[in-house]
C-alpha positions as a Markdown table, in Angstrom:
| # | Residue | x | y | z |
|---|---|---|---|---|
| 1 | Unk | -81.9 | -69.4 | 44.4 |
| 2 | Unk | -80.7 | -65.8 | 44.4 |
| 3 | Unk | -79.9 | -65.3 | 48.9 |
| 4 | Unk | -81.7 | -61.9 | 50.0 |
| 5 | Unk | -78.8 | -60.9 | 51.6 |
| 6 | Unk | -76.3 | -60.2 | 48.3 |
| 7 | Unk | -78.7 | -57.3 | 48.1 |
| 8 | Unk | -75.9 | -54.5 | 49.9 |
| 9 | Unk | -77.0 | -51.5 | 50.7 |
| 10 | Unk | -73.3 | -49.0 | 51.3 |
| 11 | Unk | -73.6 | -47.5 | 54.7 |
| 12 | Unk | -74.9 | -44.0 | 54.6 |
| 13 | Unk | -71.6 | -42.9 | 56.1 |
| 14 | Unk | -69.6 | -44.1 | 52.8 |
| 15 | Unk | -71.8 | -42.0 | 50.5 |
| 16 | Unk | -71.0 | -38.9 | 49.3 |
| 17 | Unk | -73.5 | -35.8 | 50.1 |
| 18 | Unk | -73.1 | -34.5 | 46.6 |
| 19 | Unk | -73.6 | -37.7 | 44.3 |
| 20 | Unk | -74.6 | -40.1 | 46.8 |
| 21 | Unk | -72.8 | -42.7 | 45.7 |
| 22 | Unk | -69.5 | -44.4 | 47.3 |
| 23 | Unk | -66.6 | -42.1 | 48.0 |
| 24 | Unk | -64.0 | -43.7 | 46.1 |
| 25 | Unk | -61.7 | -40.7 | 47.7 |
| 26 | Unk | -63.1 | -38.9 | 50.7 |
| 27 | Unk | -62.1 | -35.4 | 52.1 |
| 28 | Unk | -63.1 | -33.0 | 54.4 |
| 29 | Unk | -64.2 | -29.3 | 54.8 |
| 30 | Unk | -62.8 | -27.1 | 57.5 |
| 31 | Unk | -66.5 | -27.3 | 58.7 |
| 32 | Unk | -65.9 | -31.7 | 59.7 |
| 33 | Unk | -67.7 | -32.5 | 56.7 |
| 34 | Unk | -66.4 | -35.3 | 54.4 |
| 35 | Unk | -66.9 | -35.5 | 50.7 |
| 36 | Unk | -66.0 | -37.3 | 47.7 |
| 37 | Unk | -63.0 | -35.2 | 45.9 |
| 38 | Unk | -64.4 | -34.9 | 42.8 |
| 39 | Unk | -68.1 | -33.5 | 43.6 |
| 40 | Unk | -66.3 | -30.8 | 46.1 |
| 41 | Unk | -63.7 | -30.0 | 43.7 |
| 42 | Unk | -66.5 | -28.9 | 41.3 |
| 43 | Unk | -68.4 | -27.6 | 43.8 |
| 44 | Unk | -65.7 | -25.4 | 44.5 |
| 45 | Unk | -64.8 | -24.8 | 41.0 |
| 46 | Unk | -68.0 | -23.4 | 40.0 |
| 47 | Unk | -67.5 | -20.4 | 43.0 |
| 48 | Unk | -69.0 | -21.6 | 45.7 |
| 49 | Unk | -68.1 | -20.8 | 49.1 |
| 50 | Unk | -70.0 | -22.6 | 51.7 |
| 51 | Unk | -70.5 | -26.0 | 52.7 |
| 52 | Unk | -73.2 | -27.6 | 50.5 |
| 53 | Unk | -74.8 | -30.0 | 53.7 |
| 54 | Unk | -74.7 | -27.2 | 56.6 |
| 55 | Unk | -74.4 | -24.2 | 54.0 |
| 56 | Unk | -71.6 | -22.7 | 56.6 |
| 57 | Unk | -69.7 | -20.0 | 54.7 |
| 58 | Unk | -66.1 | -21.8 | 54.3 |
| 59 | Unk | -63.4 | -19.6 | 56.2 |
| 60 | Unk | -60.4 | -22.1 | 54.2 |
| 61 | Unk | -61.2 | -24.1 | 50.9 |
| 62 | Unk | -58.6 | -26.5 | 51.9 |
| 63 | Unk | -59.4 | -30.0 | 51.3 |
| 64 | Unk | -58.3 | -32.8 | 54.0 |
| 65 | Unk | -57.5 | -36.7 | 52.8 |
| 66 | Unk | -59.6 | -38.5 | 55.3 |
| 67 | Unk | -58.0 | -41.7 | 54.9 |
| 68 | Unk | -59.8 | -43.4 | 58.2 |
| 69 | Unk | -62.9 | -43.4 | 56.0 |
| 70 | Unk | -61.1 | -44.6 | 52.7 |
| 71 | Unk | -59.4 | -47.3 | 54.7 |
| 72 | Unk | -63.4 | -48.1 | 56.0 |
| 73 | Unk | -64.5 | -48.3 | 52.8 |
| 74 | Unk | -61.9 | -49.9 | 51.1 |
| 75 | Unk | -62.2 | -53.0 | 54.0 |
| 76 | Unk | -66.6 | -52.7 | 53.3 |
| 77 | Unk | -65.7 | -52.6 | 49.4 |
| 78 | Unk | -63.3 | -55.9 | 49.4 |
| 79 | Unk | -65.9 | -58.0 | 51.9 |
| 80 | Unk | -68.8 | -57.3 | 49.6 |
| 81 | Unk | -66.6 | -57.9 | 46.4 |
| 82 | Unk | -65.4 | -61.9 | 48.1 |
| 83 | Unk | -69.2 | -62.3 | 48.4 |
| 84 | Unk | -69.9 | -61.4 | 44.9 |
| 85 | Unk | -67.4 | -63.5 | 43.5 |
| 86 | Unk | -68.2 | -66.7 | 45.8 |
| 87 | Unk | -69.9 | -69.7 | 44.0 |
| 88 | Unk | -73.0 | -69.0 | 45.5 |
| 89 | Unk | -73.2 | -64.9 | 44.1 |
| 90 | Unk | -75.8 | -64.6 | 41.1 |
| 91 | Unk | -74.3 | -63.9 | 37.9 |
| 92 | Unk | -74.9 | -60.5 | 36.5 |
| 93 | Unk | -73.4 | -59.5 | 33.0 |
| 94 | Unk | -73.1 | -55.7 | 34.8 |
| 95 | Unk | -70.9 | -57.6 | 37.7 |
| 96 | Unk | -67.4 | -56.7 | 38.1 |
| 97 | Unk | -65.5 | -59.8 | 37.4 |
| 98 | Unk | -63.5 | -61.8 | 39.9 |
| 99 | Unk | -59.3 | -61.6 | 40.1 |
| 100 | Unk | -59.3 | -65.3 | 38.3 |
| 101 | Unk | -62.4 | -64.2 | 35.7 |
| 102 | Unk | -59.7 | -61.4 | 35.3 |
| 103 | Unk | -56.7 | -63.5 | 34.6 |
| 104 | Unk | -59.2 | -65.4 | 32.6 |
| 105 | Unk | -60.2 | -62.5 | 29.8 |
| 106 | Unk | -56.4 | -61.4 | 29.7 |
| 107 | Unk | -55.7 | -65.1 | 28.2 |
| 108 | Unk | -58.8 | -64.6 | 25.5 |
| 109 | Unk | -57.5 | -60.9 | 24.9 |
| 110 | Unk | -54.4 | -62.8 | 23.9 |
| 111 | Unk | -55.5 | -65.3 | 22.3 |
| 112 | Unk | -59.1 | -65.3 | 21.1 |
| 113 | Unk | -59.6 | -63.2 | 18.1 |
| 114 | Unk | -63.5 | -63.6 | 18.0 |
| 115 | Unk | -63.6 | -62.9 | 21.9 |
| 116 | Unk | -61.1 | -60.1 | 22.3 |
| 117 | Unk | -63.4 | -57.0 | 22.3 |
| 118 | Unk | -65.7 | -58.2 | 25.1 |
| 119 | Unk | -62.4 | -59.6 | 27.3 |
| 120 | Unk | -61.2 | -56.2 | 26.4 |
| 121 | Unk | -64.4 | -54.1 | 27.9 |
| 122 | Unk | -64.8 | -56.7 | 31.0 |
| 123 | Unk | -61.2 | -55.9 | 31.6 |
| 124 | Unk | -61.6 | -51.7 | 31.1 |
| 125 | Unk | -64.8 | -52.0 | 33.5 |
| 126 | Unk | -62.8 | -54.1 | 35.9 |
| 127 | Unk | -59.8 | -51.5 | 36.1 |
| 128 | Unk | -62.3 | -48.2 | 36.4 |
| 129 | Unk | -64.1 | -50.2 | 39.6 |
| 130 | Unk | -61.2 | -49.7 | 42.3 |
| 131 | Unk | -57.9 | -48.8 | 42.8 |
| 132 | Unk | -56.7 | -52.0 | 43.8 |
| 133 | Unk | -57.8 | -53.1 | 40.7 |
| 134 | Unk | -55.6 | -51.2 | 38.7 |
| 135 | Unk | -52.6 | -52.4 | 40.6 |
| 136 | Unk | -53.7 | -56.2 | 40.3 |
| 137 | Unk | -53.7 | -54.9 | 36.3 |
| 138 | Unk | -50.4 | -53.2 | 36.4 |
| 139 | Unk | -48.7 | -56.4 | 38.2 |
| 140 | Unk | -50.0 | -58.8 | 36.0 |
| 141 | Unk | -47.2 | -59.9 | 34.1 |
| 142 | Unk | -47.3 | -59.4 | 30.5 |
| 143 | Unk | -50.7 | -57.4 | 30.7 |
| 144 | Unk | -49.1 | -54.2 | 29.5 |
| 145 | Unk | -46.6 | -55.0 | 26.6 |
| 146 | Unk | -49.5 | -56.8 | 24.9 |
| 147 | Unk | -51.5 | -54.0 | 25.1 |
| 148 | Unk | -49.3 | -51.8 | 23.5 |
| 149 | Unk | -48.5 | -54.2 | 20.9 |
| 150 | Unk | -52.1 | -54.1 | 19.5 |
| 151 | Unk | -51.3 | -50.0 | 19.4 |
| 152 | Unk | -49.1 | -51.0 | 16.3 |
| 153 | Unk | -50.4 | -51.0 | 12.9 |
| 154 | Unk | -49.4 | -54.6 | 11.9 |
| 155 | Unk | -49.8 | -56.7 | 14.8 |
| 156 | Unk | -50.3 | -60.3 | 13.7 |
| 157 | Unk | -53.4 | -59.0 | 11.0 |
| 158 | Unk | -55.3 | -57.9 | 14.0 |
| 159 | Unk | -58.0 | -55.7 | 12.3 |
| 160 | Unk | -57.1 | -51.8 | 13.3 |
| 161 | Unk | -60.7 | -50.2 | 14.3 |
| 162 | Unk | -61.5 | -47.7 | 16.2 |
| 163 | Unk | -63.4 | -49.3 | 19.1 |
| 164 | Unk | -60.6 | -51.6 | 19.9 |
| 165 | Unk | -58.2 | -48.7 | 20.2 |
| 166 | Unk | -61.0 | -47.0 | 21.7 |
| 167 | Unk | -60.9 | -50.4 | 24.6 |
| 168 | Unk | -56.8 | -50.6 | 24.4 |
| 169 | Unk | -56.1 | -47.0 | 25.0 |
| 170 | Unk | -58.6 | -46.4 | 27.9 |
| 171 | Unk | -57.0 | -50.1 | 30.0 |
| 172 | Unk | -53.2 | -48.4 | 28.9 |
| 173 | Unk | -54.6 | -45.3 | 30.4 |
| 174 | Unk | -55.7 | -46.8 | 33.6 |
| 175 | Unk | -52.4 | -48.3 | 34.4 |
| 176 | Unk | -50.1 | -46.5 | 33.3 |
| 177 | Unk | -50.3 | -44.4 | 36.5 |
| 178 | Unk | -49.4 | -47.3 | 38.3 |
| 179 | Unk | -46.3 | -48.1 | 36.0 |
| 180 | Unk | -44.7 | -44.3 | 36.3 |
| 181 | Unk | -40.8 | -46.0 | 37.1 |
| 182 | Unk | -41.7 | -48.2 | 33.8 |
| 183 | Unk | -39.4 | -46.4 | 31.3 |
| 184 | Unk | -39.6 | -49.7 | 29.0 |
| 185 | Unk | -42.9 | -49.4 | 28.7 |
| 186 | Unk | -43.0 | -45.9 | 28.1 |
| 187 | Unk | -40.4 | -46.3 | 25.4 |
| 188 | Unk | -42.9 | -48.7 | 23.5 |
| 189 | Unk | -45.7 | -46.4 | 23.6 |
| 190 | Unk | -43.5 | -43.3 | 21.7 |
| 191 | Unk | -43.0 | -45.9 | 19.2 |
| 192 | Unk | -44.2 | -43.8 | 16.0 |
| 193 | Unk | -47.3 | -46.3 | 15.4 |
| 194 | Unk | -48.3 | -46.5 | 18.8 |
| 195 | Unk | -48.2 | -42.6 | 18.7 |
| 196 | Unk | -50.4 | -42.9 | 15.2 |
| 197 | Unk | -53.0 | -45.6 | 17.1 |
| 198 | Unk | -53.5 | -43.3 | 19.9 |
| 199 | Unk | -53.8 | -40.0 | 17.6 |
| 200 | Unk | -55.9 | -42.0 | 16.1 |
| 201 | Unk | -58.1 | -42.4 | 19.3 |
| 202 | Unk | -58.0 | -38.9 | 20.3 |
| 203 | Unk | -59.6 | -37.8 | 17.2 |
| 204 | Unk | -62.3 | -40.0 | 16.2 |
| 205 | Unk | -63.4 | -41.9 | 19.7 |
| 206 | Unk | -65.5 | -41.2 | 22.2 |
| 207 | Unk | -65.1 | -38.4 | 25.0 |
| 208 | Unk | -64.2 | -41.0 | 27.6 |
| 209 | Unk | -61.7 | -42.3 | 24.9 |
| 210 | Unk | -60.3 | -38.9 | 24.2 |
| 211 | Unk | -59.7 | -37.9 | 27.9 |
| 212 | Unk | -57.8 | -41.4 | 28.2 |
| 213 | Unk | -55.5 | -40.5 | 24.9 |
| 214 | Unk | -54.9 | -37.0 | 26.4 |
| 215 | Unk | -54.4 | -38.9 | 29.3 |
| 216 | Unk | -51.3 | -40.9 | 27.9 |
| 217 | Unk | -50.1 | -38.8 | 26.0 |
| 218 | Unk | -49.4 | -36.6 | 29.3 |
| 219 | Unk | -48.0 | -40.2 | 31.1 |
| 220 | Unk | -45.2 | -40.7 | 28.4 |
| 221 | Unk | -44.3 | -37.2 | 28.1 |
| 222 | Unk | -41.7 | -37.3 | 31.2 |
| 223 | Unk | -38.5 | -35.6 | 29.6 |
| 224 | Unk | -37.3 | -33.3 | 26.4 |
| 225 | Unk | -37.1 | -36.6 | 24.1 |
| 226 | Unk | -40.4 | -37.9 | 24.6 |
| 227 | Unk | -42.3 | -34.5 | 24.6 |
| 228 | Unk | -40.5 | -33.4 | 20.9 |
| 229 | Unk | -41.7 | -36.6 | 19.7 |
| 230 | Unk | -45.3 | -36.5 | 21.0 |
| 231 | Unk | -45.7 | -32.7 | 19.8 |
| 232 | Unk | -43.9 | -33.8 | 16.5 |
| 233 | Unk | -46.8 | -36.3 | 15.7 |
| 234 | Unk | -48.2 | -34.4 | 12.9 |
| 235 | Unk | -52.2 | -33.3 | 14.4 |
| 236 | Unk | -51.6 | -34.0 | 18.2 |
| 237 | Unk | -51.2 | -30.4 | 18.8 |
| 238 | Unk | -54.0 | -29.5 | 16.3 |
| 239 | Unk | -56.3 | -32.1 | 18.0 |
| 240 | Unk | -56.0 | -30.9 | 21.6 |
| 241 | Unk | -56.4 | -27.3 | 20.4 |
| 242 | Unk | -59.7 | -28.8 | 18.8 |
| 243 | Unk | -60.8 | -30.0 | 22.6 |
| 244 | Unk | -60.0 | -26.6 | 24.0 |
| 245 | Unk | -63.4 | -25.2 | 23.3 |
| 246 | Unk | -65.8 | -23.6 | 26.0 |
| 247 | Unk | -68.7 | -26.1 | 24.3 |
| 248 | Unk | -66.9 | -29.2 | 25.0 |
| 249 | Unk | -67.2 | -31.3 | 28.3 |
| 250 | Unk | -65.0 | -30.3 | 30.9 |
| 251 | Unk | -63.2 | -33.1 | 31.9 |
| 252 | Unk | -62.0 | -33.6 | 28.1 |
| 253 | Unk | -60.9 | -29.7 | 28.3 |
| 254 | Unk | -58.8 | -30.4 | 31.6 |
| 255 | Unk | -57.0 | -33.4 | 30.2 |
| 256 | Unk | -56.5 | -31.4 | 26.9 |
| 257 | Unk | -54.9 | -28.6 | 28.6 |
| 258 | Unk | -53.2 | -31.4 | 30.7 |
| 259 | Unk | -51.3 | -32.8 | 27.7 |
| 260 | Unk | -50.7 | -29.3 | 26.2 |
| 261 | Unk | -49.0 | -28.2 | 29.3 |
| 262 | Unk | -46.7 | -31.4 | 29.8 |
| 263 | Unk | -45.6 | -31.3 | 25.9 |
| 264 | Unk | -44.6 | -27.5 | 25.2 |
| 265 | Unk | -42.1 | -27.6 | 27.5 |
| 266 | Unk | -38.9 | -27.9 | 24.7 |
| 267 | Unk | -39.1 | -24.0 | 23.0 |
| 268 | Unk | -39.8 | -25.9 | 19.5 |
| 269 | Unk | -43.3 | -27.3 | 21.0 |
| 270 | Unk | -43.8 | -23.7 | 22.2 |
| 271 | Unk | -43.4 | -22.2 | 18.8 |
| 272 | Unk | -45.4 | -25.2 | 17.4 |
| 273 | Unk | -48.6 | -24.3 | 19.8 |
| 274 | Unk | -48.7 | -20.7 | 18.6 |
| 275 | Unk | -47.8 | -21.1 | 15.3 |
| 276 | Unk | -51.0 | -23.7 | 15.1 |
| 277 | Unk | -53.5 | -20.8 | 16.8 |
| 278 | Unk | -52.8 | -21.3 | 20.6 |
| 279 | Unk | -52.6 | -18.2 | 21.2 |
| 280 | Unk | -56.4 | -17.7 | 20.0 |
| 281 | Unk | -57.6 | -20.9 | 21.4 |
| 282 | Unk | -56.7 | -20.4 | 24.8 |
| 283 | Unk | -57.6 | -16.6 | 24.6 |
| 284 | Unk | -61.2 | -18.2 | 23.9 |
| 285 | Unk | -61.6 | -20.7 | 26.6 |
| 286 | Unk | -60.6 | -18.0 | 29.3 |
| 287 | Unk | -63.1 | -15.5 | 28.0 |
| 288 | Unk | -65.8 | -18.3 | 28.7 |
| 289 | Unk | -68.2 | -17.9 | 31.4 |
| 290 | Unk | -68.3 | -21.8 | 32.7 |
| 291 | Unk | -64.5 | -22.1 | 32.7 |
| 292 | Unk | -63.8 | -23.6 | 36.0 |
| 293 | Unk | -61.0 | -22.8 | 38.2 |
| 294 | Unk | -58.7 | -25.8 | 37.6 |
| 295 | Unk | -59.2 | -24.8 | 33.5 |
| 296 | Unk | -58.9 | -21.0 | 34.1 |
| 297 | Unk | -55.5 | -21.8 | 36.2 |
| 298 | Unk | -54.0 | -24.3 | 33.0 |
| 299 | Unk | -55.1 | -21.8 | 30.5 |
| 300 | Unk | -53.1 | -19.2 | 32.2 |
| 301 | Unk | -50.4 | -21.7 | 32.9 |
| 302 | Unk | -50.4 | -22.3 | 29.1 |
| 303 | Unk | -50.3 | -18.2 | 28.3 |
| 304 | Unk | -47.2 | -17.8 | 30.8 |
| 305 | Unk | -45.8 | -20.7 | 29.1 |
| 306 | Unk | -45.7 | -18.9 | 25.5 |
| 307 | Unk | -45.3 | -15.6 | 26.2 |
| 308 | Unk | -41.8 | -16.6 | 27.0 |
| 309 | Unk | -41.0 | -16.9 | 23.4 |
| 310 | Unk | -40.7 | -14.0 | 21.6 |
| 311 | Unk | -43.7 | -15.5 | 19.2 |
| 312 | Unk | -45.6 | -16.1 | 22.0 |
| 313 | Unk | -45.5 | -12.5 | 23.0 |
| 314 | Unk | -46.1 | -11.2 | 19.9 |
| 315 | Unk | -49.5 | -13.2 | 19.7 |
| 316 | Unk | -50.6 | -12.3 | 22.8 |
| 317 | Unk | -49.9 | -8.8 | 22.3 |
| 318 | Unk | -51.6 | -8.5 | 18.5 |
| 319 | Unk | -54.9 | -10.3 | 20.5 |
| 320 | Unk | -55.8 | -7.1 | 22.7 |
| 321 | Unk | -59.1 | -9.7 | 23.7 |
| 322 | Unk | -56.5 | -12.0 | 25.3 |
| 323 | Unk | -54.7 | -9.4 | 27.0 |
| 324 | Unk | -58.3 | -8.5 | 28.3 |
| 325 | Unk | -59.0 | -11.8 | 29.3 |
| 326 | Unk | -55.8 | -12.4 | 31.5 |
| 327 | Unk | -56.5 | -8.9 | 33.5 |
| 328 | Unk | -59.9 | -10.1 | 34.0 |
| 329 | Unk | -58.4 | -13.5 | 35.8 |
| 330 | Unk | -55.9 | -11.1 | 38.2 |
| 331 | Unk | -58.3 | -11.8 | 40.9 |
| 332 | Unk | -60.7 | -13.8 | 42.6 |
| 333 | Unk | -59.8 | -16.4 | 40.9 |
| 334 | Unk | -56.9 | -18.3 | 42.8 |
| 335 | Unk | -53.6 | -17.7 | 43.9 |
| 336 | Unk | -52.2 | -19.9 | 41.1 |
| 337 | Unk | -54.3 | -18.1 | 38.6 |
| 338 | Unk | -52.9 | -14.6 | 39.8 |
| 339 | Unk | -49.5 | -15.8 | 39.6 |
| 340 | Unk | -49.5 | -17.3 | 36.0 |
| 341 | Unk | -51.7 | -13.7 | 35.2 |
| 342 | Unk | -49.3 | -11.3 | 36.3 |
| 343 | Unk | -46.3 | -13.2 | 35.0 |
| 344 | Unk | -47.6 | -13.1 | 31.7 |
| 345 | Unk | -48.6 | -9.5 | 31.8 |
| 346 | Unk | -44.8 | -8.6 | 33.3 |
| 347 | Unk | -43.7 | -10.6 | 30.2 |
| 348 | Unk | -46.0 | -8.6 | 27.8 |
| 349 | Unk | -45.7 | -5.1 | 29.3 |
| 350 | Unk | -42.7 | -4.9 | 31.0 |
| 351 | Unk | -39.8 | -7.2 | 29.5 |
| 352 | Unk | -41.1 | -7.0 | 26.1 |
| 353 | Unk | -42.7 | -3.3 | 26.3 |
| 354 | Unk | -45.2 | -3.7 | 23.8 |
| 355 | Unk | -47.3 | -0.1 | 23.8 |
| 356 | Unk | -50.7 | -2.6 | 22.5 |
| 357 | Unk | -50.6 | -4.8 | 25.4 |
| 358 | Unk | -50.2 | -1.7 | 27.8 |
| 359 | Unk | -53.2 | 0.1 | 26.3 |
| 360 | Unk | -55.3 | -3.2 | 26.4 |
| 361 | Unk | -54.5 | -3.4 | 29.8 |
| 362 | Unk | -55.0 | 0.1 | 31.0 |
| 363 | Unk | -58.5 | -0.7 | 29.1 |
| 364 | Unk | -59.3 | -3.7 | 30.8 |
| 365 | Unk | -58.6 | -1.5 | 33.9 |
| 366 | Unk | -55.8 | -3.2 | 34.8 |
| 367 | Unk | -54.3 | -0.7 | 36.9 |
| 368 | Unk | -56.8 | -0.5 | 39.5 |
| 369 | Unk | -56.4 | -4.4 | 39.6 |
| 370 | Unk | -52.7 | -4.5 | 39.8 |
| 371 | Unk | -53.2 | -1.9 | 42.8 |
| 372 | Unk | -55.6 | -3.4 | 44.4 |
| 373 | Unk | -53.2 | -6.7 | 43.9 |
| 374 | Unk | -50.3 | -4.7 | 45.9 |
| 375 | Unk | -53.0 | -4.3 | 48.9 |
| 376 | Unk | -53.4 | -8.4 | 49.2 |
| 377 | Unk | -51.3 | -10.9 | 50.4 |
| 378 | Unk | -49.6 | -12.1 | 47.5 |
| 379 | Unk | -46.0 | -13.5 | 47.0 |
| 380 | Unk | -43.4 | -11.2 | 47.0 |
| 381 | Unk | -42.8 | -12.2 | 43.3 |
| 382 | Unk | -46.4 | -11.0 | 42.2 |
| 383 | Unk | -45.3 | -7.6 | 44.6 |
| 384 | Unk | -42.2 | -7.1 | 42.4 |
| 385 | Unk | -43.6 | -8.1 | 39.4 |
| 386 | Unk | -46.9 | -5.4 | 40.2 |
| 387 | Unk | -44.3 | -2.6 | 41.1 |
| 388 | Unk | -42.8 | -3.0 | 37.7 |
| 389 | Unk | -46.2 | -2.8 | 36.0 |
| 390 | Unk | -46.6 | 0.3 | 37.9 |
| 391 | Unk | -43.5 | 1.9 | 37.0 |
| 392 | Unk | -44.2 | 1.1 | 32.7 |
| 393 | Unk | -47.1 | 3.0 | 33.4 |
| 394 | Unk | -45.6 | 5.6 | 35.1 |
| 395 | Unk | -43.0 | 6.3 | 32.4 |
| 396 | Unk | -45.8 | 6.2 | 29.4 |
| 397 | Unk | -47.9 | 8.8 | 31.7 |
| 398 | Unk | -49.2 | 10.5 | 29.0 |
| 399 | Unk | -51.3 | 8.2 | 27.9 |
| 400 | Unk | -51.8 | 6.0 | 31.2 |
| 401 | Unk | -51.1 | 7.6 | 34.5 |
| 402 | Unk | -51.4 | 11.3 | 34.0 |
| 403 | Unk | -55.1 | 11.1 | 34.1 |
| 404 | Unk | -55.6 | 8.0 | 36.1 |
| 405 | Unk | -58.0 | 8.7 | 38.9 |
| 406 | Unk | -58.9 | 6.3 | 41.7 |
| 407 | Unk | -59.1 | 6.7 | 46.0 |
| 408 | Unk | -56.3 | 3.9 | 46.0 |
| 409 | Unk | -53.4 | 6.1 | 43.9 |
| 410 | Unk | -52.5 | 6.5 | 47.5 |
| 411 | Unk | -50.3 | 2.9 | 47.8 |
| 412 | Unk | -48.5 | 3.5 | 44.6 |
| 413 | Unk | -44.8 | 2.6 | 45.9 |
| 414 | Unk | -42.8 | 5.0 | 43.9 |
């Protein structure tokens, strides 16, 4: 007989004001209000100012940890689970399992070749339920390596399809955060056909499956070594450039530009990226008109990142649309954004002096932006950076300054 009172209701207090659901990481507003991170994040993101319960106009976007909640809900979220998994509990196949149902499925993932996908997805949906799932995971000895082994193309004539990957990726991907002083296991997972399994993921699984192979990709790419041979992977870089795209969802753009950023550090990935159309991809995606801010800051992050090769520049400078695009992001977007913005344009303008870049700028009416730039509180990098701006200009005033009117020509430093 199923007992009325394993019907839980979370208190009202633990639910977010956005989704409703459990905060599975609460912060606060500056106006006392506590949220889950992800729903004010993209609150935020899509240009809101105010707070969405009292609709107060936010004087700081800053975002508070409120770990006395978390701790409240982690303490409601372990009581409720000991009730689930005590012998009396009904049995649900949408249950999360128990710690020994757990330990259970990992010996049938091992072992049981008939049983192995469905250990495999009660194991996935186990880790995504709580953090302290995902470290019971990560400690479980010999967990891991076993899942990377079925990564490899000829693992004991285990059959190589796509929705095991699909299962084996997103479980690596889940732990992996929890095994960052690893190096061993990182080491396996560069092996060429783990590399090939989890390419493999990235282009023909689902969206989920794709964020988690971006994901790892971005976990194992912690020095020179390991991003050379990720980018090397012939159509890694090709595939994330695919996933790039303003119609795709945008938590499979963010890990994409995620795993772009960690790989092109070594100048050879740099060259790589542009040579295979970055240049054009990203100048797309920051033209679009739902990028969000966290996007919009990567993007830019991505453009700095190139246009410090002399290919890079070059790109950027034949593409007078990107050049557009990166004035446009100057302001309002964040201070991050501005940074990476200007940077690139200094690169463009300044150090490599190209007269198209200048021109698209003064188009874009960059000048009124940069000036206007000078007026705010930004870093005294930006500042120096702007003044240098303004002084190209000032040389090529024929074509730039000479007729450039505006009410705030008055802060011009020179």
């Amino acid at each position: 007989m199923v007992r009325d009172d394993l019907y839980i209701t979370a208190p009202s207090l633990f639910r977010c004001p956005i989704s409703l659901d459990v905060m599975k990481s609460p912060v606060s507003l500056c106006t006392g209000v506590t949220y889950d991170r992800s729903s004010i994040q993209r609150w935020l993101d899509n240009g809101h100012n105010t707070c969405p319960a009292t609709m107060q106009v936010l004087h700081s976007k800053e975002i508070v940890p409120n770990r006395t909640l978390h701790r409240l809900i982690q303490i409601w979220a372990d009581s409720v689970r000991h009730r689930v998994d005590s012998p009396e509990s009904p049995t649900s196949t949408e249950s999360v399992l128990s710690r020994n149902q757990v330990l259970s499925a990992i010996t049938e993932f091992k072992t049981g070749e008939q049983t192995r996908l469905d250990s495999l997805a009660e194991i996935v949906r186990y880790a995504k339920d709580s953090e302290q799932n995902r470290d019971f995971l990560a400690g479980t000895e010999g967990f891991a390596p076993v899942l990377v082994s079925f990564l490899v193309n000829d693992n004991g004539g285990v059959q190589r399809n796509v929705e095991f990957l699909e299962l084996v990726v997103q479980a690596l991907d889940l732990i992996l955060s929890k095994k960052e002083k690893s190096e061993e296991l990182r080491n396996s997972v560069l092996q060429s056909q783990s590399i090939d399994s989890v390419l493999l993921v990235l282009q023909k699984g689902s969206s989920d499956s794709k964020i988690a192979s971006a994901r790892v990709f971005t976990s194992i790419a912690v020095d020179a070594e390991s991003k050379l041979l990720i980018a090397a992977k012939e159509g890694v870089v090709s595939e994330l450039l695919k996933l790039i795209t303003p119609e795709n969802d945008l938590n499979l753009i963010e890990s994409a530009l995620s795993c772009l950023i960690a790989i092109s550090t070594p100048k050879r990935n740099k060259v790589r990226l542009i040579h295979l159309g970055g240049v054009k991809a990203l100048s797309s995606l920051l033209s679009a008109s739902n990028l969000s801010v966290s996007s919009a800051e990567k993007v830019l992050k991505l453009l700095e990142t190139v246009s410090s090769t002399r290919e890079g520049r070059a790109e950027i400078c034949e593409d007078a649309l990107c050049v557009a695009a990166i004035v446009n992001k100057v302001l309002k977007v964040s201070t991050v954004a501005t940074e990476h913005a200007v940077t690139t344009l200094w690169s463009v303008c300044y150090l490599f002096r190209d007269q198209k870049a200048q021109e698209a700028v003064t188009k874009a009416n960059g000048l009124t932006k940069i000036l206007l730039l000078m007026q705010s509180n930004c870093s005294p990098q930006v500042r120096q950076m702007s003044v240098d701006l303004l002084k190209i200009f000032r040389v090529n005033s024929k074509s730039c300054l000479s007729s450039y009117d505006t009410k705030t020509t008055h802060i011009m430093p020179f």
